[in-house]
DSSP file (Angstrom, degrees, kcal/mol; ACC not computed):
  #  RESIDUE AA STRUCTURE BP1 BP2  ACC     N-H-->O    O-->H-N    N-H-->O    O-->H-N    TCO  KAPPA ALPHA  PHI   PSI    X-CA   Y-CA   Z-CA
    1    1 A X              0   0    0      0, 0.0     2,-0.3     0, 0.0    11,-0.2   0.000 360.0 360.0 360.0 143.1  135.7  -70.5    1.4
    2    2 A X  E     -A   11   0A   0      9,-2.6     9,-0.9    49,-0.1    49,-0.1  -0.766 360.0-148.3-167.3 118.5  135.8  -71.8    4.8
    3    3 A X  E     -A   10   0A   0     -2,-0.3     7,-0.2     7,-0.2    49,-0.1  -0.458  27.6-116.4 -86.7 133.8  136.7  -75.3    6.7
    4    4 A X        -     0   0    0      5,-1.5     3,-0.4     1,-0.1    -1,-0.1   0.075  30.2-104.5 -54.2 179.1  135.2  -76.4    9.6
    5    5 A X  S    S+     0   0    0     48,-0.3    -1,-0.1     1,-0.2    49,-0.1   0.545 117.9  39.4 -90.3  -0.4  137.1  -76.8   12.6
    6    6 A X  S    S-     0   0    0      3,-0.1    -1,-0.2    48,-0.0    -2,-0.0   0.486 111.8-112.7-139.3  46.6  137.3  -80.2   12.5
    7    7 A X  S    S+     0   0    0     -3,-0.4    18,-0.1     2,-0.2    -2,-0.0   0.350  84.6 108.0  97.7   6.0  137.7  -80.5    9.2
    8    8 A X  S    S+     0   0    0     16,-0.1    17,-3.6    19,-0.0     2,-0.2   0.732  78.6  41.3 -65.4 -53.2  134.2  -82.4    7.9
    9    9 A X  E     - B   0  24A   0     15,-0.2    -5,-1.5    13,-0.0    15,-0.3  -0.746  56.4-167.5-107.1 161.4  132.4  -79.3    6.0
   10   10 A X  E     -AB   3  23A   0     13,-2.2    13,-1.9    -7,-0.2     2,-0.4  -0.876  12.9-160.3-139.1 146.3  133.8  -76.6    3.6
   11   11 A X  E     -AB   2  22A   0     -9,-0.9    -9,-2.6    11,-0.2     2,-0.3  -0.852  14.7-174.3 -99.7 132.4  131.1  -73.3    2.9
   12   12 A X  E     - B   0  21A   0      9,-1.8     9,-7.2    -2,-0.4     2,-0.3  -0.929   8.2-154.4-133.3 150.0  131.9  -71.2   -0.5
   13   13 A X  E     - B   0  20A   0     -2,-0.3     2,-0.2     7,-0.2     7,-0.2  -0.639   4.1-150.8 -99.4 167.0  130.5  -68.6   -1.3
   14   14 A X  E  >> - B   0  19A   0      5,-1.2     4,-2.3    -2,-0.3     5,-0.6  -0.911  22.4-158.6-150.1 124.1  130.0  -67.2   -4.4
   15   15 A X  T  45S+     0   0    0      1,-0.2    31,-0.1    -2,-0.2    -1,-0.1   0.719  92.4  69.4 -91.2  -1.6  129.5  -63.8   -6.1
   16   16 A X  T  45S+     0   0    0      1,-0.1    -1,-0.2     3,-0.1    30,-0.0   0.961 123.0   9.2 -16.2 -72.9  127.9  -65.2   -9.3
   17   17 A X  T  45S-     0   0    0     -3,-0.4    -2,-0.2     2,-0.1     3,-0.1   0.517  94.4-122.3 -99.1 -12.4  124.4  -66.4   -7.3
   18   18 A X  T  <5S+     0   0    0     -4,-2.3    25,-0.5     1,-0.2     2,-0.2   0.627  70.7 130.8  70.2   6.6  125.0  -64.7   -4.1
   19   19 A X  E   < -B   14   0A   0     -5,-0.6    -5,-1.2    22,-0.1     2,-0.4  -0.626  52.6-144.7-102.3 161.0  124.7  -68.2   -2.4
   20   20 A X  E     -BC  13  40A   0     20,-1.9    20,-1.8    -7,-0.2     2,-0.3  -0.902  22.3-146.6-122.8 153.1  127.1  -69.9    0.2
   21   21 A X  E     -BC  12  39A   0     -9,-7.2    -9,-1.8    -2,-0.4     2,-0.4  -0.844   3.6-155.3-112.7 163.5  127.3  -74.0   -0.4
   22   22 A X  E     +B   11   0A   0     16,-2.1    15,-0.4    -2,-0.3    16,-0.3  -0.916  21.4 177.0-124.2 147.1  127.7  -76.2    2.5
   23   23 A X  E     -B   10   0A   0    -13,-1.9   -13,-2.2    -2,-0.4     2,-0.3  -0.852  28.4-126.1-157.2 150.0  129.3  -79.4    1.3
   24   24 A X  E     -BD   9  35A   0     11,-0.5    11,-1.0   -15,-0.3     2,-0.4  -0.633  32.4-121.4-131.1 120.1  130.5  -82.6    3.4
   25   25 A X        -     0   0    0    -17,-3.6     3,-0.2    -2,-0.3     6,-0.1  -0.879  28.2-179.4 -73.5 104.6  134.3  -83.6    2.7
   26   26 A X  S    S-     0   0    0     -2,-0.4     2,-0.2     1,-0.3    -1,-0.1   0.879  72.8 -36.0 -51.1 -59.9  134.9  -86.9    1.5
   27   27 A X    >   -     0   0    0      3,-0.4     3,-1.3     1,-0.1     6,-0.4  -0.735  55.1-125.5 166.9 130.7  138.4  -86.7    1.3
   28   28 A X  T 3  S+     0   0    0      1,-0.2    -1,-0.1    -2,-0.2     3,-0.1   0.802 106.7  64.5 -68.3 -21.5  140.6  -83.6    0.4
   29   29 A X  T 3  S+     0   0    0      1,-0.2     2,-1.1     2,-0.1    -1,-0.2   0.916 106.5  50.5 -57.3 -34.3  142.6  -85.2   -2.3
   30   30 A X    X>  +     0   0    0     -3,-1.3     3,-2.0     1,-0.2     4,-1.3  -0.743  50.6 171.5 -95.1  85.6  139.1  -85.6   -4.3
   31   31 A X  T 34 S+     0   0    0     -2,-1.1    -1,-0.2     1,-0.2    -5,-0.1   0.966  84.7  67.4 -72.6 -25.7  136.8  -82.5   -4.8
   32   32 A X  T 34 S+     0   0    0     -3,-0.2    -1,-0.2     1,-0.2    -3,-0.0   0.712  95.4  48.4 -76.5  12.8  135.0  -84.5   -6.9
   33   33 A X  T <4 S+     0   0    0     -3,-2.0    -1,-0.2    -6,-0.4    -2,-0.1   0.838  82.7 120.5 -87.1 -47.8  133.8  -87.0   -3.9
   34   34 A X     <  -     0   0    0     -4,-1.3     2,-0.4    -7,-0.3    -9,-0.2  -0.016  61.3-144.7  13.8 169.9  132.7  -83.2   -1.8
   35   35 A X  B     -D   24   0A   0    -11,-1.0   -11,-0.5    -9,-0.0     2,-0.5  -0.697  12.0-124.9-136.5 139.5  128.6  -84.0   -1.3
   36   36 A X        +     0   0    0     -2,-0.4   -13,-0.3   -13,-0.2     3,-0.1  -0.979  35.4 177.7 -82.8 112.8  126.8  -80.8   -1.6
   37   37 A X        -     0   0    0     -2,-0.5     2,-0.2   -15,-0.4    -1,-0.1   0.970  53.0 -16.4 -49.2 -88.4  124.7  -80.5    1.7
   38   38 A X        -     0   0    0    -16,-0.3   -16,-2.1    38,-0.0     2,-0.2  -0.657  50.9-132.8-118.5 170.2  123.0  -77.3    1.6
   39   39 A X  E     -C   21   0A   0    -18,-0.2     2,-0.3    -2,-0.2   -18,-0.2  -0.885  12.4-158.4-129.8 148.2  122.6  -73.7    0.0
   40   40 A X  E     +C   20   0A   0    -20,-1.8   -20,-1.9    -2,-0.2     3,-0.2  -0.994  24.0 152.9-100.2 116.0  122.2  -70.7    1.6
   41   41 A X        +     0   0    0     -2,-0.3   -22,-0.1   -22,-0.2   -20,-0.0  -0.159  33.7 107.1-150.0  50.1  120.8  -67.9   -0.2
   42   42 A X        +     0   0    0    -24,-0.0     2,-0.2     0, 0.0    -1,-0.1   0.315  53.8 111.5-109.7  23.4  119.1  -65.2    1.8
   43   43 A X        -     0   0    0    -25,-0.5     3,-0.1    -3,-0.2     4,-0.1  -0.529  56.8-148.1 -85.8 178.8  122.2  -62.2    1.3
   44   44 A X  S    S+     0   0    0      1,-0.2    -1,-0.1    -2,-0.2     2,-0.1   0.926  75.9   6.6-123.4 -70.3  121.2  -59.1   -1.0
   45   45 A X  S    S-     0   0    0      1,-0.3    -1,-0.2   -27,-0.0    19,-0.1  -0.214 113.8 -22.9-173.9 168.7  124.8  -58.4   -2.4
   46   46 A X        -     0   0    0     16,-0.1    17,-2.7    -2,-0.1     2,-0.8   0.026  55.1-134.6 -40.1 131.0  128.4  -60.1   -2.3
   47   47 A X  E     -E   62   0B   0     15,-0.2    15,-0.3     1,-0.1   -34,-0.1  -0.758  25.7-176.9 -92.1 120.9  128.9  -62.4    0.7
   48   48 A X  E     +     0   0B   0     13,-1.0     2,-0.3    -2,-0.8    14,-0.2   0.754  57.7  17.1 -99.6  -8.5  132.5  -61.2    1.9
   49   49 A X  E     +E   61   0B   0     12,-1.6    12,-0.8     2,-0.0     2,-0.2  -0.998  44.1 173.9-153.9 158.7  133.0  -63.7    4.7
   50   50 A X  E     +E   60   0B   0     -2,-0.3     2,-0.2    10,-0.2    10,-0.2  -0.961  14.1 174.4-153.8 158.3  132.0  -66.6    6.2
   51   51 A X  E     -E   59   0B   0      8,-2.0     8,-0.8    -2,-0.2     2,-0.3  -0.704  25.9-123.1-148.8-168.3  133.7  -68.2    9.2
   52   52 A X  E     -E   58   0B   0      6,-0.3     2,-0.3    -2,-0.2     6,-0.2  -0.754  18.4-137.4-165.5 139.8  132.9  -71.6   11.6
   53   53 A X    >   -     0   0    0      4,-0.9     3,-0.9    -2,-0.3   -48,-0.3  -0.801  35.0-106.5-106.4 165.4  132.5  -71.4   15.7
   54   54 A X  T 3  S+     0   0    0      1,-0.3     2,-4.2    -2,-0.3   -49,-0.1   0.976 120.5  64.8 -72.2 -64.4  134.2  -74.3   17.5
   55   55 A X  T 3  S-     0   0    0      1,-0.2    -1,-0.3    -3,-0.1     0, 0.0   0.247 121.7-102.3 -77.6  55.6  130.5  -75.6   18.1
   56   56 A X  S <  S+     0   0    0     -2,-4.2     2,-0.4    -3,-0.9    -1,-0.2   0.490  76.4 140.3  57.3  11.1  129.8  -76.2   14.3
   57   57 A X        -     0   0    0     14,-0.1    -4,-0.9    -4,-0.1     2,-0.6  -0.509  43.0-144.8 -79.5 120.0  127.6  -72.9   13.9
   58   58 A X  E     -E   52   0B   0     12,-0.9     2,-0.3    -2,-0.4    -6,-0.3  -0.810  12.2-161.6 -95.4 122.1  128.4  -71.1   10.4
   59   59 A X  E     -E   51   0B   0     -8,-0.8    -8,-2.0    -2,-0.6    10,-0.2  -0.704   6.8-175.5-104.9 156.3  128.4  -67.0   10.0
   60   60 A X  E     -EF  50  68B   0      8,-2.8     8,-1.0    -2,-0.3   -10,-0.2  -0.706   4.0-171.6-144.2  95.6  128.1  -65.5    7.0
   61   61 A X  E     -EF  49  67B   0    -12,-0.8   -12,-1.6     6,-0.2   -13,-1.0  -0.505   2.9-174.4 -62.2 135.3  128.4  -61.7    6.3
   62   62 A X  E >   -E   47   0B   0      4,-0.9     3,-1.0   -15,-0.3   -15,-0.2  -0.785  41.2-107.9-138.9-176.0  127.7  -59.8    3.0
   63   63 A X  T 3  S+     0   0    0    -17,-2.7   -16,-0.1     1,-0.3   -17,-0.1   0.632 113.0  77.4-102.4   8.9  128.1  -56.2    2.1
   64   64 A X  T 3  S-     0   0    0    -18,-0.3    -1,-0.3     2,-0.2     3,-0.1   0.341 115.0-118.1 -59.4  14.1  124.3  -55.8    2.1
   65   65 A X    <   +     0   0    0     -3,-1.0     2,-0.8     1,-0.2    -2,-0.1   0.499  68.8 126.5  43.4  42.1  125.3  -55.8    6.0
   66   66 A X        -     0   0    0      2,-0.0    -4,-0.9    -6,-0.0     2,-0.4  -0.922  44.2-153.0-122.1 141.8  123.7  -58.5    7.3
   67   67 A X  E     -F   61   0B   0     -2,-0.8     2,-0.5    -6,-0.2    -6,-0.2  -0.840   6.7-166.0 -96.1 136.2  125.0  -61.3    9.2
   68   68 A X  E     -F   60   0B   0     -8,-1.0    -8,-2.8    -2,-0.4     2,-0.3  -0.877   8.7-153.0-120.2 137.9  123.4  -64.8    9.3
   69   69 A X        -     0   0    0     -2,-0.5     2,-0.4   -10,-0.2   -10,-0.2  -0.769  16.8-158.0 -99.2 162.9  124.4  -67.5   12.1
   70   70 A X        +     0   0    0     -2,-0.3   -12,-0.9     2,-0.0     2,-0.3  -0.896  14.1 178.6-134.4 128.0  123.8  -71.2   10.7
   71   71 A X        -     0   0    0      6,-0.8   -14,-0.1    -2,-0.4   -15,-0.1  -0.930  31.1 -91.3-145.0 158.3  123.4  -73.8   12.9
   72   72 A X        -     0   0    0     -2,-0.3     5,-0.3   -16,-0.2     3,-0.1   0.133  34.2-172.1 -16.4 131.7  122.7  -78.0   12.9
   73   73 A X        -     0   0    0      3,-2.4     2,-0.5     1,-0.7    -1,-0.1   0.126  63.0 -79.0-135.3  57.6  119.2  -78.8   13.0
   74   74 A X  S    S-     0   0    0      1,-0.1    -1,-0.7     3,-0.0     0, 0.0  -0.813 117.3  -9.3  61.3-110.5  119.1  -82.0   13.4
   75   75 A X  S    S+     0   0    0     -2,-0.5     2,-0.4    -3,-0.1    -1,-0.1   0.553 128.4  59.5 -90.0  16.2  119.9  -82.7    9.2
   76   76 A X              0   0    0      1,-0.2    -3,-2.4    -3,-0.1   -38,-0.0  -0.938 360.0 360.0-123.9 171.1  119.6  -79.5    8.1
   77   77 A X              0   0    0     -2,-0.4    -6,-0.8    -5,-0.3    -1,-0.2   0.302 360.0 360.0 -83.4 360.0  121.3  -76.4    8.9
């Protein structure tokens, strides 16, 4: 799991499906407001990290060793 920097998005991953979620924070007292955004789901194996850059770009690492960058595109990542 991992919060943007300014606090808008949280990504999980998950080693069930291999997918990271992007979901839109309502308000942290309430996961159940959270919006699911996106999915990501082009890793091979467990995603072991995922981390935010200051300009809203998401990486995501798995141990099939590939790294993926995310970024805005206009509404999608």
């Amino acid at each position: 799991m991992s919060f943007s920097k300014n606090g808008v998005y949280c990504a999980i991953a998950t080693k069930k499906n291999l997918k990271v979620y992007l979901f839109e924070i309502k308000t942290f007292n309430d996961i159940n407001t959270w919006v699911i955004l996106q999915q990501f789901s082009d890793h091979y194996q467990t995603i072991s990290d995922i981390d935010w850059s200051v300009d809203e770009k998401i990486l995501t690492v798995s141990h099939d060793r590939s790294v993926y960058v995310w970024k805005k595109n206009n509404l999608k990542w």
